[in-house]
N, C-alpha and C positions, 0 to 999 in steps of 0.2 A: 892542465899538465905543464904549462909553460907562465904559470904566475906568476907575473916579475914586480911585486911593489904594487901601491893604491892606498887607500886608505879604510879605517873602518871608524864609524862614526856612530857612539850609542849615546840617547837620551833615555834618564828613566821618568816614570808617570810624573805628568806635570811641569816636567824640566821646558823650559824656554832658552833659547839662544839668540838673543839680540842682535852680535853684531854677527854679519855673513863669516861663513867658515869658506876659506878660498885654497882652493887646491891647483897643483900648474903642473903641467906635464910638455917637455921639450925632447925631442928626439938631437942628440950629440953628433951622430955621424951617418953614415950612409948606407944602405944594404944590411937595416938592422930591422928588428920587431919589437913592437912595445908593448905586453900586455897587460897592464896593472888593473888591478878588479878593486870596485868600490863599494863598500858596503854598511847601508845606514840600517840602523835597527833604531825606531821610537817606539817607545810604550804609550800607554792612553795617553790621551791629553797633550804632549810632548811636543815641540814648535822645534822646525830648523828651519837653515836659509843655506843652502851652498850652491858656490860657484867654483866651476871647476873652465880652468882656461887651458888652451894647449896649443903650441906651434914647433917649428923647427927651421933651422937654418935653410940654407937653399944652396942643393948637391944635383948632383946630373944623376946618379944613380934610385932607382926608388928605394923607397923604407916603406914599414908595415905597421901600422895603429890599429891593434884590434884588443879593446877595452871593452870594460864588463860593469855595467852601475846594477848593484840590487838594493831595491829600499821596501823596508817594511812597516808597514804604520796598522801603529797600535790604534784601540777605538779613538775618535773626534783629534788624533794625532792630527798633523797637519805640516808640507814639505813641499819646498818650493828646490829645484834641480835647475839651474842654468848650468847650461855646456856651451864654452862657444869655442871655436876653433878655425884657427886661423894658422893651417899647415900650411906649408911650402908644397908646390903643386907637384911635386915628386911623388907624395906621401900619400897611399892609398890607406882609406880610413874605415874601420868598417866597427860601428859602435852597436854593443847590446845595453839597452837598458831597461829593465821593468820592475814595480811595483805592485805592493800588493797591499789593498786597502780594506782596513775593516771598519766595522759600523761608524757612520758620521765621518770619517775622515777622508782626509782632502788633501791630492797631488798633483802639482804644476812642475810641467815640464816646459823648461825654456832653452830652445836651441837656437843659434845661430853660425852658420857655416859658410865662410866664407872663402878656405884654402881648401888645398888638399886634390889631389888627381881624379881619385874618383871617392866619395865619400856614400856610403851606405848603414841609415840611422835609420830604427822606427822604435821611439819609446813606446812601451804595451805599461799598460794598468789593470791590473786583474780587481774591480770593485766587488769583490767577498761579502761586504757586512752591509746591510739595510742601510741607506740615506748616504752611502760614500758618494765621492765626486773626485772629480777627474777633468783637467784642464790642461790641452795641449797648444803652447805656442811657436813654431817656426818659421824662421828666416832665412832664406839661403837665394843665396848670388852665386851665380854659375859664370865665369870668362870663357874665354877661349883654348879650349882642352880640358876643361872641368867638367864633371856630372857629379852633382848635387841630387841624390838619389836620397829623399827623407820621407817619413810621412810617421804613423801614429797608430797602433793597434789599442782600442778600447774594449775590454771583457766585461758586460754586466753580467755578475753571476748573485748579484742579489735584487729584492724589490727595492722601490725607489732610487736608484739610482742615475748619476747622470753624470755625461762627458759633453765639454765641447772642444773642439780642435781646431785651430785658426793656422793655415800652412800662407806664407806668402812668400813667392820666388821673383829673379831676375835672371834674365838671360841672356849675354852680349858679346859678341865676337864669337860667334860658333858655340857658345857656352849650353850645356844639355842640364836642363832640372827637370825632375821628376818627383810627383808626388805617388806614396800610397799611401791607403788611409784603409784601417780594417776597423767596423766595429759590429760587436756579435753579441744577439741577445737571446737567450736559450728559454725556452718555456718555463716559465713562473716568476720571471724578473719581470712582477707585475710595476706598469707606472715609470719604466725606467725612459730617459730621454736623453738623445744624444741627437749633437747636430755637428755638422763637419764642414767646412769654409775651406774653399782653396784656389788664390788667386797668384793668376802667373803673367809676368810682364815678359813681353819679347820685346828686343831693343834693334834688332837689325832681320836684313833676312838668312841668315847663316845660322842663326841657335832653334833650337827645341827646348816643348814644354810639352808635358805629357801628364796626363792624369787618373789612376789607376781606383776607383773608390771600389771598397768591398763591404756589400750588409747583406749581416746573416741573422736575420729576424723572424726568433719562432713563438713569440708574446704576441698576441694581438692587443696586450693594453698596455700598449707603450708608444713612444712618440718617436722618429727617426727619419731626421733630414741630412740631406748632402748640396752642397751647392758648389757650383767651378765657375769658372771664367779666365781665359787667357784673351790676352790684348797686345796689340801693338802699337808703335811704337815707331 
């Protein structure tokens, strides 16, 4: 209802994109909303690379980021997502992003979040087509008055399929990170495999790290691992 700007990005079958397609998003003033919706469409075969960056000045008042990535890939397509953002800690950020993959093809998501007041991200990948893949990797550093709320919903809704999702945090001067991590395998996503890593550094005793993992596993011929660890520091 409130779509302001973004981009729309089509490859048809075969098409290749060499060099990275880079998108920038800046918020101008103060006690404002930003919500531009991005949306990739590949056909079969189809190769992208995009990097989409975003920040904003620094105002005593807050402003609102609340952004919308949709990518769809065609068979053995193939698309690589970096997001990194680096708001002014005014800026409550709250990102939707998911995908939807069919046979053979393969999506990476690359976040890093560094700004921003409270920031809340879980890219999802719906794997639709037999032998799709799905690769999630996060980075976020949390200071003091930050929570870095991210993490990664994986959907095997075909056989063979498989996710892995790597989340690594920082947390220093009272700084709050949080990961979730959801991944769900419905009976008959035979053979599907998915493993989830999430490693959190505490830097003082004043911050939080929290870690939320969810599997919904109704295949018994499938592989599905979780692993955590927070450390200090």
């Amino acid at each position: 209802a409130v779509w302001s700007g973004g981009a729309f990005v089509y490859l048809p079958a075969g098409a290749s994109v060499e060099v990275p397609l880079h998108a920038y998003f800046r918020l101008h003033a103060e006690q404002v909303g930003q919500f531009e919706h991005t949306l990739i469409v590949l056909e079969p075969g189809a190769r992208l690379n995009f990097i989409e960056a975003c920040t904003a000045p620094i105002y005593r008042a807050p402003s609102l980021h609340a952004g919308v990535v949709e990518i769809v890939l065609g068979a053995h397509a193939r698309c690589r997502f970096t997001s990194i953002q680096n708001w002014a800690h005014h800026v409550i950020n709250i990102a939707t992003k998911r995908a939807i993959a069919q046979e053979g093809a393969r999506m990476e998501w690359i976040g890093g979040n560094l700004g921003s007041h409270i920031t809340m991200a879980y890219p999802s990948v719906y794997l639709v087509g037999r032998g799709a893949r799905a690769e999630m990797l996060s980075l976020s550093f949390a200071a003091g008055g930050q929570h870095q709320d991210s993490g990664a919903r994986m959907v095997h809704a075909a056989p063979d399929t498989a996710s892995h999702v790597v989340s690594k945090s920082i947390a220093v001067g009272g700084g709050w990170s949080t990961f979730r991590g959801q991944v769900q395998v419905p009976q008959g996503s035979k053979r599907a495999k998915s493993h989830v890593v999430c490693d959190s550094l505490i830097l003082d005793a004043h911050s939080r790290c929290d870690t939320y993992p969810h599997l919904d596993v109704q295949e018994r011929d499938c592989q599905v691992g979780h692993e955590a660890s927070v450390s200090r520091i």
